[in-house]
N, C-alpha and C positions, 0 to 999 in steps of 0.2 A: 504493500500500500504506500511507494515511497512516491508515486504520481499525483499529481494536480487531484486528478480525476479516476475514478475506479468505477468499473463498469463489471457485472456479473450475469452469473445465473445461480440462482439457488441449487440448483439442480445437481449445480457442481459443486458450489462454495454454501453446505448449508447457512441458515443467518445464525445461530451460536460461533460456529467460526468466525462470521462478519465481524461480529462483533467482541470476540478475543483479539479479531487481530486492530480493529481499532484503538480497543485498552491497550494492549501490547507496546504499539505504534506512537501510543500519545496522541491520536490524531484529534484536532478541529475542525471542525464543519459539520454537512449537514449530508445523513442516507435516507434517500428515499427508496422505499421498495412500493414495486409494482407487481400483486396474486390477481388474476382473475379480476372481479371489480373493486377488489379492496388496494387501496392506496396508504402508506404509513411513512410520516416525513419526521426523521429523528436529528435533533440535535446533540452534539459534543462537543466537551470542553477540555482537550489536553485528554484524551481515550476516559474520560466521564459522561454519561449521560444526564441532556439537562436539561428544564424546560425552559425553552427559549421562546419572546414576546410572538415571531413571525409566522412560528410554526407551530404553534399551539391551539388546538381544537377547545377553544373559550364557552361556544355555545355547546358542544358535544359535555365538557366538563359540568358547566351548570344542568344541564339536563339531567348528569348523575346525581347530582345533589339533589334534585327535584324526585327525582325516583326513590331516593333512599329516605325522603322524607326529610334532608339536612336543612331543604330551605323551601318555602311556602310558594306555592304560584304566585301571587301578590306579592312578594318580597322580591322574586326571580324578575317581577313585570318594572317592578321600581328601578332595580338594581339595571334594567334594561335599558330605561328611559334616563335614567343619571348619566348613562356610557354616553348616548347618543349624544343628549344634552351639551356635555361637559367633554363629547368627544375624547375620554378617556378609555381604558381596556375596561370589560367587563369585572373583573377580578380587583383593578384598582377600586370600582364601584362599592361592589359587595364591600369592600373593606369600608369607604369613607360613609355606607348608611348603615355598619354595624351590622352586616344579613349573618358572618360569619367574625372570628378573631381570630386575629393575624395569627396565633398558635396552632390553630387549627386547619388554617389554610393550605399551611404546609406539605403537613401529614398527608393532606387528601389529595394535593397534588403529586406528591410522588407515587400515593395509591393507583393514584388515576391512570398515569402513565404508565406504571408498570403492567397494571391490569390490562391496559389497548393492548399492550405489545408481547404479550405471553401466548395466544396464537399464532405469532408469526414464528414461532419457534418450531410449528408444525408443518410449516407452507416447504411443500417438497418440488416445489415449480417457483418461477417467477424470476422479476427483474430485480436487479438493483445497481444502485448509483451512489455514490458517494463524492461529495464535493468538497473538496478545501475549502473554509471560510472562517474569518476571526468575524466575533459579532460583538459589540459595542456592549459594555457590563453592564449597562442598565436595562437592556433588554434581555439580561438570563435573568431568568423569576426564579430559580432554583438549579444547585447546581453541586456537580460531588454525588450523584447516585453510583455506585460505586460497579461496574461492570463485571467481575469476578463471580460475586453472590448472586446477582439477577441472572446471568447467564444459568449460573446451577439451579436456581429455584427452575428458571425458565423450562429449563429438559428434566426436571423433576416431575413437571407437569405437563408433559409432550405424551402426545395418546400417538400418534402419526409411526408407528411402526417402523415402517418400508425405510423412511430417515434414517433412524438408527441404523439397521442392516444396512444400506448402501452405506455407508461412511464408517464404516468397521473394519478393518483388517480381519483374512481372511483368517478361518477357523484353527490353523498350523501356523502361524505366523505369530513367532516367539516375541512378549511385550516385556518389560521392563517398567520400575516407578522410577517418580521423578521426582528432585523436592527443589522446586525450583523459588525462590529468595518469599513467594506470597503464598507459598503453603499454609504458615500457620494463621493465615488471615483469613482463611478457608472454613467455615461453617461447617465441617462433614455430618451429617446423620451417622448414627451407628452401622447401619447396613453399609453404606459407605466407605466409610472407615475399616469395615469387614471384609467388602470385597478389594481394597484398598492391597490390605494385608495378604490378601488371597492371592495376589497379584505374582508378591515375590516366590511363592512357592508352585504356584502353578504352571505360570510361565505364558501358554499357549489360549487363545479364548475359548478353544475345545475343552484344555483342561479347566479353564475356570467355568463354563457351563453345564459341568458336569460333576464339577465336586462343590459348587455352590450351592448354600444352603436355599437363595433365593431364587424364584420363579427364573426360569429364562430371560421372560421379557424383562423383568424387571434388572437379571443381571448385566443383561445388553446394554440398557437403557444407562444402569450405572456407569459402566464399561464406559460410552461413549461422552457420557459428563465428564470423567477422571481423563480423558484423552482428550478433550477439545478444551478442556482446562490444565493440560501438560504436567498433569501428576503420575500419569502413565502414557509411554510410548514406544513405539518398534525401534530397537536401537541399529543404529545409523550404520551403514557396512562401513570398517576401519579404514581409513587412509593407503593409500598405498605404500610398502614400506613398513608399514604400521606407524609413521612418522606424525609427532603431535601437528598439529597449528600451530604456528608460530604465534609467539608473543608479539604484542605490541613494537616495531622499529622504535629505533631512537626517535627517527626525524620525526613517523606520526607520532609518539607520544609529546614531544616538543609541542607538537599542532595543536596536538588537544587541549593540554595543560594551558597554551597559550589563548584559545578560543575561552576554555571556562573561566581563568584567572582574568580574562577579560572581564567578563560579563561578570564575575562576583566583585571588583572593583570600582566599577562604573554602578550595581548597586548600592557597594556603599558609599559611593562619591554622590548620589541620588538621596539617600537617607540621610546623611549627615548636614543637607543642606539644608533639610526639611525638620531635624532633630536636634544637631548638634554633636556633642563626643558620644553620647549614650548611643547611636546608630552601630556604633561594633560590639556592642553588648546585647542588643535587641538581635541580630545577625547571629552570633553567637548559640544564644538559646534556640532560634531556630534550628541552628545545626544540632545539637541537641538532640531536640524534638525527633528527627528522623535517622539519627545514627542505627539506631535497632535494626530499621528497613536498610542499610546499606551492605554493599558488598563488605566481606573481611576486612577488604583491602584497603580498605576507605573510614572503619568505626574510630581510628586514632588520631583523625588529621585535628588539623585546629587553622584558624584564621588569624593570619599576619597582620599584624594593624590597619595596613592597606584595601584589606579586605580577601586578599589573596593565600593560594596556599602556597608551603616550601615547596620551591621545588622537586631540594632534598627527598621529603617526603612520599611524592610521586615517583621516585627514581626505586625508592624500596617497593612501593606496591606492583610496580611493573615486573618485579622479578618474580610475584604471586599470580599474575594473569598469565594463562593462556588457554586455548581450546578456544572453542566456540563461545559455548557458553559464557566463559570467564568473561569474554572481551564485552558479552550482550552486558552482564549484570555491572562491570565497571564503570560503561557507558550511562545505563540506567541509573544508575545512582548520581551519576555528575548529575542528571538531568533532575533526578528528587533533591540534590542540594539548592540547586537554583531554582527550584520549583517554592523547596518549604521558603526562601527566602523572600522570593514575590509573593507569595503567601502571609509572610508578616508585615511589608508592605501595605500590604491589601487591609489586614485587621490593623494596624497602627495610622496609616493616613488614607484608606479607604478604598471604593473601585475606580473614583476617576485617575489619582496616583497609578492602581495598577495596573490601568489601561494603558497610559501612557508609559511605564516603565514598559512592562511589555511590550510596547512596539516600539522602544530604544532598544532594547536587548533584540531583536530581531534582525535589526539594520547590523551589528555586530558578527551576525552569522554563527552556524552550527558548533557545538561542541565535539559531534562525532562523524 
């Protein structure tokens, strides 16, 4: 998904994949998919799902609330005529005539959303599209639905069979687990967690269907959760040689180090104008905050008064990276350090600040 533009078919790329490789990716913008006459237009933010002002079905929302009895026909007709009136969103309305409290608002909108889009998890046809786009922070109404967990609930509740089956590796086809850096962020059910375990000793999906406690369908079903969430999968035939993946080069790790130590400098040369000395101590606690989620390689760094890291420092983690993997979660993590720190941003001087930082740290160009 490293293009502008992403174009599919279901058929091929079920949507739980879509949408792993989104999260994965970090990507923003917006997928539409196109089943039959059903139409679903989703927004993201950095591989988060969220409700955004453009693409958000306003009347379908109040409608649910009128069904569930949340809010009165007359209250819905008011909340109607205020929008029009005052030319404001339906949702800003309900809030300024009291129909709903802003505490509750929330909840029901993520309810909402997730409920639309738990079907689509079944659609074994169909288009889809994905567009690059940054959307302006006053127009995400909500944001941070966290793509890991929605996907699993989502194929928890997948009736759609034939999905499963077609996007399973075949019945001899030896699997492996994985515990890849957001395992234990992972919610498992105990069946789960069962067939999880069943994994290492099994091996094959013949033998896990056959010494599992649980129903087929239901082992399959798990099966393909555990695989499209990369806790389990077919291990990769060896290199030729048997020869690792090279580690990071000098020059690229030079590149990287210099791209990131950019961008966390020119954060806090951005903070410090707007704070004062305290801006490398706010900075500071962010990194913090995220060191748990970071690679090995990364939980001991600290920030140079500059804002920057040691060199030094990077020169020892480099001699801990290598494989595949190693290079994805190094890279991931620069990107969670500079993330939790527009992050603090954003809660210390707000979203117009992190709009704007944001699209200074872009013109700066890529970390990896």
């Amino acid at each position: 998904m490293s293009d502008n533009r992403l174009e599919g078919n279901l058929g091929s790329t079920p949507f739980a994949r879509v949408l792993f490789e989104i999260w994965q990716k970090e990507k923003s913008g917006r997928l539409r998919l196109l089943h039959q006459e059903s139409e679903i237009s989703l927004s993201f933010e950095r591989g988060r799902l969220c409700v955004e002002k453009e693409s958000f079905p306003e009347d379908a929302f109040a409608d649910s609330l009128l069904k569930r009895r949340l809010l009165g026909s007359d209250v819905l007709a008011k909340c109607r005529a205020f929008s029009g009136h005052s030319r404001c969103s339906l949702l800003k309305a309900m809030l300024e005539l009291q129909a709903l409290p802003s505490s509750m608002l929330w909840p029901l909108l993520e309810g909402f959303v997730q409920e639309s889009i738990y079907p689509a998890f079944d659609w074994a046809e169909g288009e889809f599209t994905f567009e690059r786009k940054q959307f302006p922070a006053e127009n995400i109404w909500l944001r941070g639905i966290d793509l890991p967990g929605f996907i699993l609930e989502g194929i928890r509740r997948m009736e759609n069979q034939g999905i499963v089956d077609a996007h399973l590796p075949s019945e001899d086809e030896i699997l492996e687990t994985k515990s890849p850096y957001y395992a234990d962020s992972l919610e498992l059910h105990p069946q789960e967690e069962y067939l999880l375990a069943l994994v290492e000793s099994a091996k094959s999906l013949k033998d896990i269907s056959e010494r599992s406690l649980l129903s087929r369908g239901e082992a399959r079903r798990t099966l393909y959760a555990l695989i499209i969430l990369g806790l389990v999968a077919v291990p990769q035939p060896k290199i030729k040689n048997n020869k690792p993946i090279p580690e990071f080069s000098g020059m690229e790790m030079e590149r990287i180090l210099g791209a990131f130590n950019d961008r966390c400098a020119y954060i806090l040369k951005y903070v410090s104008k707007e704070l004062g000395p305290v801006a490398l101590n706010l900075l500071e606690k962010s990194l913090d905050e995220v060191k748990g989620r970071l690679d090995p390689s990364l939980q001991r760094l600290a920030l140079r008064p500059d804002g920057r890291i040691d060199p030094r420092t990077f020169l020892k983690m480099n001699l801990g990276i290598s494989g595949e993997e190693g290079r994805k979660n190094f890279l991931r993590s620069l990107d969670e350090i500079l993330g939790a720190e527009v992050l603090a941003v954003k809660r210390t001087l707000g979203n117009g600040h992190e709009a704007l930082l944001v699209k200074n740290l872009e013109k700066l160009g890529e970390t990896g």
